[in-house]
C-alpha positions in Angstrom: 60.5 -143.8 34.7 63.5 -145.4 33.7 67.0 -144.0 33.0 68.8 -144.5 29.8 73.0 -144.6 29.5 74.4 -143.8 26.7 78.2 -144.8 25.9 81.0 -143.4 23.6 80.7 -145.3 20.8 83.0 -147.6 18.9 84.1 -144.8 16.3 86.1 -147.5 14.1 89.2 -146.8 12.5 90.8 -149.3 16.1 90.7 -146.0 17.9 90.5 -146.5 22.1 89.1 -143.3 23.1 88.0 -139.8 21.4 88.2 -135.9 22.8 85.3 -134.3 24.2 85.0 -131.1 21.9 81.2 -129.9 22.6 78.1 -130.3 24.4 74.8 -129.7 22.7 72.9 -130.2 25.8 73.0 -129.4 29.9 71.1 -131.3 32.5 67.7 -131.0 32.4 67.5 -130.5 29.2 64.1 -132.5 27.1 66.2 -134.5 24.7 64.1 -136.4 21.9 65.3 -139.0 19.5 68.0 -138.6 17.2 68.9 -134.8 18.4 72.2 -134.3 18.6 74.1 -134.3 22.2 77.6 -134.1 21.4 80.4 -133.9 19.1 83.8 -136.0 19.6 87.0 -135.6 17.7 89.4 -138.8 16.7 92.9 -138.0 14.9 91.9 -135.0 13.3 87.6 -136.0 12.0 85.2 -134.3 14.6 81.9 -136.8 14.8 78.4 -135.9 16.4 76.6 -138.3 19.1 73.1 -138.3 18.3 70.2 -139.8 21.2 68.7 -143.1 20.3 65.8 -142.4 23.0 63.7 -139.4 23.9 63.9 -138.4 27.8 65.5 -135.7 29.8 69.4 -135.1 30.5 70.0 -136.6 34.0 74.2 -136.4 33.7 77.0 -135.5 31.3 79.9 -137.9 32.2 82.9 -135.4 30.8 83.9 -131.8 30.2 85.1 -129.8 27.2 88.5 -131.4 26.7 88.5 -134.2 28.5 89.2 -137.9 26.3 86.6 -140.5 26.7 87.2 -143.6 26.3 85.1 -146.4 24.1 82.1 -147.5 25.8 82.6 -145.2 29.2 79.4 -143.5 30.5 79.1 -140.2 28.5 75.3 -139.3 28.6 72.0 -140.6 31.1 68.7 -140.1 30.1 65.1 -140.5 32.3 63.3 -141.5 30.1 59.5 -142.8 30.4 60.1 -146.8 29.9 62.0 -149.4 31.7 65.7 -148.6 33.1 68.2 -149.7 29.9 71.2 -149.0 27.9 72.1 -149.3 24.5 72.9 -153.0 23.3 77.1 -153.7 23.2 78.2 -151.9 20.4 75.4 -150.3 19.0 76.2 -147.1 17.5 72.9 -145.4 15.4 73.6 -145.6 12.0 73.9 -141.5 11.6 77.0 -141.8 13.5 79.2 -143.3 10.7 78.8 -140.5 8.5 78.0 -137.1 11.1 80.1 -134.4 11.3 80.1 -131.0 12.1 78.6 -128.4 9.3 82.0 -126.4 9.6 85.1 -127.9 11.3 85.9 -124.9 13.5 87.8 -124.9 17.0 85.4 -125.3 19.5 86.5 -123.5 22.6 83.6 -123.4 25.2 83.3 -123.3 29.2 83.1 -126.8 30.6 79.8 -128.0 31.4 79.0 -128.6 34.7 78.3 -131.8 36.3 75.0 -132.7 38.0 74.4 -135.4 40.1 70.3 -137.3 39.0 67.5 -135.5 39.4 64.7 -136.8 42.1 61.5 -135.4 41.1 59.7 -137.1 37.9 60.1 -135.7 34.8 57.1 -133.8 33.0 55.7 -135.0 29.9 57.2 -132.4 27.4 54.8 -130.8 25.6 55.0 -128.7 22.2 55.7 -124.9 22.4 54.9 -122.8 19.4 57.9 -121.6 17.8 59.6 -118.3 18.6 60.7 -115.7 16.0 64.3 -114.9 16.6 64.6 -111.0 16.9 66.5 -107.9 18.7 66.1 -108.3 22.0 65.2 -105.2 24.2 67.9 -105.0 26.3 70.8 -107.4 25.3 72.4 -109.1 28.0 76.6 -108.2 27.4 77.7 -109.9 30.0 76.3 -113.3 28.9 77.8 -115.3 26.3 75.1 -116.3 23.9 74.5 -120.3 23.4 75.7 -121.2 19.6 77.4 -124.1 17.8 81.1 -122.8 15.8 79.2 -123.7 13.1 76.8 -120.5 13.8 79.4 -118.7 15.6 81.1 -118.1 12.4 78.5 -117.1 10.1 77.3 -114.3 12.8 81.3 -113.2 12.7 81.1 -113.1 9.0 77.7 -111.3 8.8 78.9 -108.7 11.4 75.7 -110.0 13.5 75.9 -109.8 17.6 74.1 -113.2 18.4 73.4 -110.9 21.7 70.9 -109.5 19.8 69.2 -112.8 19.0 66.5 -115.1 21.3 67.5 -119.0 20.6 64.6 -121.3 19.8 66.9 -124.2 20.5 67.5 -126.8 23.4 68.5 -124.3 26.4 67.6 -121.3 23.9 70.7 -122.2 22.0 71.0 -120.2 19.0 70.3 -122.0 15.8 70.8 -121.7 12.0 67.4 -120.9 11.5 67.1 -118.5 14.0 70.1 -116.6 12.5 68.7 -116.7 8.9 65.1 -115.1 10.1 67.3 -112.6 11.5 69.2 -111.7 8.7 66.3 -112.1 6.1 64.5 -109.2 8.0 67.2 -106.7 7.1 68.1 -106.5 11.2 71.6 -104.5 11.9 74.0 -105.5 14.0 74.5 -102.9 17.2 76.1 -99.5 16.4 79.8 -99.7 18.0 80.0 -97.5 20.8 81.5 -93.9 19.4 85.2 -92.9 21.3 87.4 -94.7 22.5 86.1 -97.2 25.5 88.6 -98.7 28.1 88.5 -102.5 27.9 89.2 -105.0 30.8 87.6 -108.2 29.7 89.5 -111.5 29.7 88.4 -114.1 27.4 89.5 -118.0 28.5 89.7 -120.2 25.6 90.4 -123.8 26.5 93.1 -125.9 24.2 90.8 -128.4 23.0 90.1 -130.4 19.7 92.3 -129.8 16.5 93.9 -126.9 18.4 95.1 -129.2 20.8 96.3 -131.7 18.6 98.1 -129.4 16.2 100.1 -127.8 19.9 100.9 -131.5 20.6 102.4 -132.0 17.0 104.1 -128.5 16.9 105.4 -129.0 20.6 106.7 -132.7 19.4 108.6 -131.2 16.5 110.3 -128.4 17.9 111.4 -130.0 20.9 112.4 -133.2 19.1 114.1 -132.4 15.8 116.8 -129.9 15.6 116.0 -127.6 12.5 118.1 -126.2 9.9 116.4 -123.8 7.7 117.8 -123.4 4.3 116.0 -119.9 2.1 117.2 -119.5 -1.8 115.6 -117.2 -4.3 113.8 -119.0 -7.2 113.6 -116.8 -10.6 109.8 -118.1 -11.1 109.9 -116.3 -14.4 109.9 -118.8 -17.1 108.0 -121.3 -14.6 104.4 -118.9 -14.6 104.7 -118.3 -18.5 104.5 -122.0 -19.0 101.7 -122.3 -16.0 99.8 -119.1 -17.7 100.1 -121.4 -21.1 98.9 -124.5 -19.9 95.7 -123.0 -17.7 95.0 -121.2 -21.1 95.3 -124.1 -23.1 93.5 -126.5 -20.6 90.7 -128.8 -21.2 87.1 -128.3 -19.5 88.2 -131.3 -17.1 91.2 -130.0 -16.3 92.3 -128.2 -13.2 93.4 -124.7 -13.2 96.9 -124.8 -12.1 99.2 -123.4 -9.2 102.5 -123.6 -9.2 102.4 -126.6 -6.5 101.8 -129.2 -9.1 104.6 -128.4 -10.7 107.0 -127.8 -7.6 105.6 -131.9 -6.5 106.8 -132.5 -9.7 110.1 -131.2 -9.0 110.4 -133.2 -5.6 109.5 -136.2 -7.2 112.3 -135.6 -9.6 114.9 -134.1 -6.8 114.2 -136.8 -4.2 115.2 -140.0 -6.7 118.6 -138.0 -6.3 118.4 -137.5 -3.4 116.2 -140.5 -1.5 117.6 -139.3 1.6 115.3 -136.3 2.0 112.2 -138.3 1.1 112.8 -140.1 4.7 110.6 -140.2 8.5 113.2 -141.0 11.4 112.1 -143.0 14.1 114.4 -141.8 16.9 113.5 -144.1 19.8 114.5 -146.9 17.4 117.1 -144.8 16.0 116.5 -145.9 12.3 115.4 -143.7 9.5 112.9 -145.1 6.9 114.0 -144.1 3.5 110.4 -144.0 1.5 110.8 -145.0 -2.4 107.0 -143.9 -2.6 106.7 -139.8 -2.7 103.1 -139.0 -0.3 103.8 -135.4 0.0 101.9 -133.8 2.3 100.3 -130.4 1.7 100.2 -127.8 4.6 96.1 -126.5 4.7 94.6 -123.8 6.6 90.7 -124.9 7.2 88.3 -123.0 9.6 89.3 -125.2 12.5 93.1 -124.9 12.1 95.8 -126.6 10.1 95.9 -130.0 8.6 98.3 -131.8 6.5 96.5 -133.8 3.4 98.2 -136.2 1.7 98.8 -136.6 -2.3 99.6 -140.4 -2.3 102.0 -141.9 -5.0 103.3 -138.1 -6.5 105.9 -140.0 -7.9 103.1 -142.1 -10.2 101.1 -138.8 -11.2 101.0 -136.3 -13.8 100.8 -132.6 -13.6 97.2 -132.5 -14.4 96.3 -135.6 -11.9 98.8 -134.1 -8.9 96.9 -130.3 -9.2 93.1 -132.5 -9.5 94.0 -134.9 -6.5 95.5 -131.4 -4.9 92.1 -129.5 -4.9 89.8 -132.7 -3.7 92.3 -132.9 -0.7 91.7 -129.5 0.1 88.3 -129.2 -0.5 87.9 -132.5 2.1 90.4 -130.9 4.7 88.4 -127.5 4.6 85.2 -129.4 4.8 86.1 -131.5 7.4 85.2 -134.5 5.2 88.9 -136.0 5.0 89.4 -139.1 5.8 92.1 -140.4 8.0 94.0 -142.4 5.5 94.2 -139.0 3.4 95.8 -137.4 6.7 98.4 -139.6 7.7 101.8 -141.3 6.3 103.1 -138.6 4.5 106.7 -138.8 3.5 107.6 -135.2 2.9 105.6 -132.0 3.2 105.0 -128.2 1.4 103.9 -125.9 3.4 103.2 -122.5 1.0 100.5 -119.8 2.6 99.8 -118.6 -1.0 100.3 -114.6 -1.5 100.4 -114.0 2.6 103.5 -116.1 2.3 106.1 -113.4 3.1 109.3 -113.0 1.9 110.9 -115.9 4.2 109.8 -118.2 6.8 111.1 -121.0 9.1 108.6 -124.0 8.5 108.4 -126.6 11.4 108.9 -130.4 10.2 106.0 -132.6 9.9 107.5 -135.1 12.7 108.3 -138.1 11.9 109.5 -136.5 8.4 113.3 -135.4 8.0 111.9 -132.3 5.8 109.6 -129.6 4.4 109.7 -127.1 1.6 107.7 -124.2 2.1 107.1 -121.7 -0.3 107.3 -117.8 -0.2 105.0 -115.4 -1.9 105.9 -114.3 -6.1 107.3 -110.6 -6.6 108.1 -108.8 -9.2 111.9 -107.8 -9.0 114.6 -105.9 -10.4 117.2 -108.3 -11.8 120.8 -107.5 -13.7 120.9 -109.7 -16.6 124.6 -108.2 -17.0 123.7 -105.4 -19.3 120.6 -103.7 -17.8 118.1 -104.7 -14.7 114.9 -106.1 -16.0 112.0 -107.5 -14.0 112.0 -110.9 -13.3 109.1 -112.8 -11.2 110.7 -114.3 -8.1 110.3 -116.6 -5.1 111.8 -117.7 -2.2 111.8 -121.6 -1.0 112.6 -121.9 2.8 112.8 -125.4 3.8 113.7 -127.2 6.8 115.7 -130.2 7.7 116.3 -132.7 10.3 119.7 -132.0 11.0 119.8 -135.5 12.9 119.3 -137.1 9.5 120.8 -134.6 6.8 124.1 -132.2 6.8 124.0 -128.6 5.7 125.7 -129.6 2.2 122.5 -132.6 1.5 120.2 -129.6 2.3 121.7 -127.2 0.1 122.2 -129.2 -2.7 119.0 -130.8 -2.2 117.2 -126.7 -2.6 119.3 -125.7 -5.7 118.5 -128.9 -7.3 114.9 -127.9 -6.8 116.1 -124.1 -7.9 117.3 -126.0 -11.4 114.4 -127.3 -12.2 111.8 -124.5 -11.4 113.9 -122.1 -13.0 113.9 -124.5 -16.2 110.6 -125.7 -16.2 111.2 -128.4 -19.2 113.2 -130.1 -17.4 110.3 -131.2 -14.7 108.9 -132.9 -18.0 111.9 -134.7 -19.1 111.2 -138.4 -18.5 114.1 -140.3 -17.5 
């Protein structure tokens, strides 16, 4: 027998070290070659480890949350050849482009540590597989053994993975298994009639984007004193024009929101005002004044928020800002963004669509001196001086870095921005 060590791998990108977010394995469980053993999350891109060797788990070297550094111990394997470890810097080549099938939070109970096994391992040998299925007597107390990935679609199918046998390593509960459950029209457990006293406790530990986005919030809040600035927008002529253009559109063309034409509006408010298109580096205490526009967009994906970045706003139409808007999107929801497309934005909008409430207190994207967010579109009463009409209206409630810009530079900076959403033509004025 020989044992088998298998480092965190060079990820690229020049990063040092990656967070532990999930185990796919315990020790002594049969690994074979290529099965996945772990997942690892770098800035804000969540990667799988896969096994180069078949063999059987002898150690895992962290816990959920913990950061790893490159080439530290994470994994050993017995396996049935010589002892060995993977040649310097060999990563298998389905590590560059793995990632999760859903970039949820993972929150699960560190995984114990075990010190090698003695005895010899057994040659594995193949079991038949098991049909998933209602088990007799579900065990409540016992959390079943799932990826996010599966977690999710059992929430969204109202299905109690209680109620399911796992065919997987350590009778994890698989895709598969899931599917054969649903395709044979199985229903999740009746909820218990009356009302049932509860007691249960659930511990969730901080760990992969979750942590990261606490880290960002806790930097921004406790570095950047905020002043929030909210003025009503009469959106009125604005969605005609939108409502015109989406009608008018071309098959390649995007449908449009009203967020390509508010980047349009920055673009145009900050060459007045280059002050608010800024980051501030306050341990150097000098504030970088940007003459590109990257505006980063505020996006709520399975596993929490990110920040996308629209690169060169100042360069794009409104057609090519609303196209570039949806592939960032569709990557940050996916969890296929890059981390160029994550990083270096210059100012941000931060808009939760028609949950967006009448007003809101948006944090700054730290090192940025600024961020627009945008309120939800109502339909309103207003006096046009003879009679009250209804008028379609929005608020803007943006945040500053007071550090960097006064109360007037704020407000002047927001009715500026008023002007030209309220008089849509004037977004398209060149010059």
């Amino acid at each position: 027998m020989g044992e088998f060590i298998i480092k965190m791998p060079d990820v690229g990108e020049g990063v040092a070290e990656a967070e532990l977010v999930e185990w796919h394995v315990k020790p002594g469980d049969p690994v074979r070659e290529d099965m996945v053993l772990a997942a690892v999350m770098t800035d804000k891109a969540t990667v799988e480890i896969p096994s180069p060797v078949s063999g059987k788990v002898l150690w895992l070297g962290a816990d959920i949350g913990d950061t790893v550094a490159v080439k530290a111990p994470l994994v050993r394997i017995e396996t049935a050849g010589e002892d060995g470890e993977p040649p310097p810097d060999s990563v298998p080549e389905a590590l560059a482009e793995a990632v999760l099938e859903e970039p949820v939070a993972v929150s699960a109970p560190p995984v114990p540590k075990a010190p090698p096994k003695p005895e010899k391992a057994e040659p594995e040998k193949a079991e038949p597989r098991q049909s998933p299925g209602p088990r007799e007597a579900p065990d409540t107390a016992k959390k079943p053994l799932a990826s996010p990935a599966v977690r999710l679609r059992a929430r969204e199918r109202g299905v109690d993975l209680r109620q399911l046998s796992g065919t997987g390593p350590a009778g994890r509960i698989t895709h598969e298994d899931l599917d054969l459950f649903i395709s044979r029209g199985a229903e999740p457990q009746p909820a218990q009639v009356g009302l049932v006293r509860k007691t249960a406790v659930e511990e969730i530990k901080m760990a992969g984007l979750r942590r990261r986005i606490a880290e960002k919030m806790s930097l921004s809040t406790s570095r950047i004193p905020h002043i929030t600035y909210v003025e009503e927008v009469d959106v009125t002529a604005l969605e005609d024009l939108r409502a015109t253009m989406n009608r008018d559109r071309k098959p390649d063309q995007p449908k449009l929101t009203i967020l390509p034409f508010l980047m349009r509006a920055l673009v145009r408010t900050v060459a007045e005002q280059p002050g608010v298109n800024a980051t501030f580096d306050d341990h150097a205490g000098i504030i970088h004044r940007h003459a590109a526009v990257h505006i980063g967009i505020a996006t709520q994906t399975p596993a929490g928020l990110t920040v996308p970045v629209v690169r060169h706003a100042e360069a794009r139409r409104i057609w090519d800002c609303a196209a570039e808007l949806n592939r960032l999107a569709e990557a940050a929801r996916t969890g296929t963004a890059t981390r160029d497309e994550l990083i270096g934005s210059t100012i941000t909008i931060s808009s939760l669509g028609a949950l967006g409430g009448i007003a809101s207190t948006p944090v700054i994207n730290h090192p940025e001196v600024a961020i627009v967010g945008v309120n939800k579109i109502a339909t309103r009463p207003v006096w046009d001086g003879a009679q009250f009409v209804p008028r379609k209206i929005m608020n803007l409630s943006s945040s500053f870095d007071h550090r960097v810009i006064d109360g007037w530079d704020a407000a002047t900076f927001v009715q500026r921005l008023k002007t030209l959403l309220e008089t849509p033509a004037l977004i398209f004025v060149e010059g």
